[in-house]
C-alpha positions in Angstrom: 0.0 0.0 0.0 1.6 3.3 -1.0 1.5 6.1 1.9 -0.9 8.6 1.9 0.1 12.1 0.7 -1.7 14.8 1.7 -1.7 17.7 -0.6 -3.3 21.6 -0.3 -6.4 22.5 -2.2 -3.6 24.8 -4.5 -1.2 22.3 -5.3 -4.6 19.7 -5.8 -5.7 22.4 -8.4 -2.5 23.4 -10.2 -1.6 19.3 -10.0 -1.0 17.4 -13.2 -3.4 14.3 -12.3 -7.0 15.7 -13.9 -8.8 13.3 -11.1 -7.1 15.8 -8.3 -8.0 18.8 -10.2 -11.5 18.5 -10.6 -11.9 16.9 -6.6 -10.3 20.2 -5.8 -12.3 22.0 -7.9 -15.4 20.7 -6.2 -13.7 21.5 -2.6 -14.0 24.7 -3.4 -17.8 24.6 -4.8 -20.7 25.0 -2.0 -22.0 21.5 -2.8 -20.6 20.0 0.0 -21.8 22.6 2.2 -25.0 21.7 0.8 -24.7 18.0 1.0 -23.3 18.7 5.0 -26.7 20.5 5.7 -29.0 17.7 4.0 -27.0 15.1 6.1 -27.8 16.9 9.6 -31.3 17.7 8.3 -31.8 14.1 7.9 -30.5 12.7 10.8 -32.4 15.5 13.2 -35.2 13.8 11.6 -34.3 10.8 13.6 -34.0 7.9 10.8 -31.4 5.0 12.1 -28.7 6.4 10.7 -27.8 3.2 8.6 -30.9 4.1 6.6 -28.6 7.5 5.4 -25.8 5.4 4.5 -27.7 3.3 2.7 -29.5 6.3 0.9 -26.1 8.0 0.1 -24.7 5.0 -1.6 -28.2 4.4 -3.5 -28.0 8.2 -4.8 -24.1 7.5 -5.3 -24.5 4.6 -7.7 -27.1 6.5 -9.5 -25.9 9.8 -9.6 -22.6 7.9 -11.4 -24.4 5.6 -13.9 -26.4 8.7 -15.1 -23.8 10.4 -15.6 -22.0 7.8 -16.9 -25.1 7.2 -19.4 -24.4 10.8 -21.0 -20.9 10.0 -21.0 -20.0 6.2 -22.3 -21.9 4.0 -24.9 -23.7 1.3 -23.2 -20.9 -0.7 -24.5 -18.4 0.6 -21.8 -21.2 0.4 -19.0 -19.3 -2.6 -17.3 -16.1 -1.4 -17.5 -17.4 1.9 -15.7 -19.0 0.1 -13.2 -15.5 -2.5 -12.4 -13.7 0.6 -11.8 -16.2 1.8 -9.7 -16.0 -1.3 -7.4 -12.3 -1.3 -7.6 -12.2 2.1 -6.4 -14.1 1.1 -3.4 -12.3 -2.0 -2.9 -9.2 -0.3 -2.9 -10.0 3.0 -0.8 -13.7 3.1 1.1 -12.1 1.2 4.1 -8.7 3.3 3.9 -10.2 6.7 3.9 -12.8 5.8 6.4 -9.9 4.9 8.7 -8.3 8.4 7.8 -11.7 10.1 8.5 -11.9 8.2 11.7 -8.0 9.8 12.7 -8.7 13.0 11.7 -12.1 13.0 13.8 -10.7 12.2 17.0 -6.9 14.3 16.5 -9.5 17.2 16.2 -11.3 16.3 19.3 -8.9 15.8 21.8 
């Protein structure tokens, strides 16, 4: 496993790997403000909070394939979608472990 290098939102945007440019780009966007406050909304509604992580990765997948229709020929659907389970095979239980670090270094 190669170590984790963590870069600042200038470097991500002036980077040459595309992938890092555009996640920098949307750093910077008020999406994920948006997203924060639909998250709390939600959960002050007082759903298990397995339900939300269940809807997130429902609305994930199918924000992705959509996209992925206007994108791809139907053709390259499958190949899409292996990349997309590599990607989470390879990083979902690595970043939440970073996530999880970063959490509690910032509340102690």
């Amino acid at each position: 496993m190669r170590p984790v290098k963590n870069i600042g939102a200038e470097e991500a945007l002036l980077g040459d790997d595309p992938i890092m440019r555009i996640m920098a780009r949307s750093s910077t966007s008020t999406w994920a403000e948006h997203f924060q406050q639909w998250v709390d909304d939600e959960l002050n509604r007082g759903e298990d909070p397995k339900y939300l992580l269940f809807a997130i990765m429902a609305m994930q997948v199918m924000t992705h394939s959509s996209v992925a229709a206007n994108l791809v020929e139907p053709g390259g659907y499958q190949a899409i979608a292996d990349s997309y389970k590599d990607l989470i095979d390879q990083r979902w239980i690595r970043h939440a472990h970073l996530s999880r670090a970063y959490i509690e270094s910032i509340e102690a």
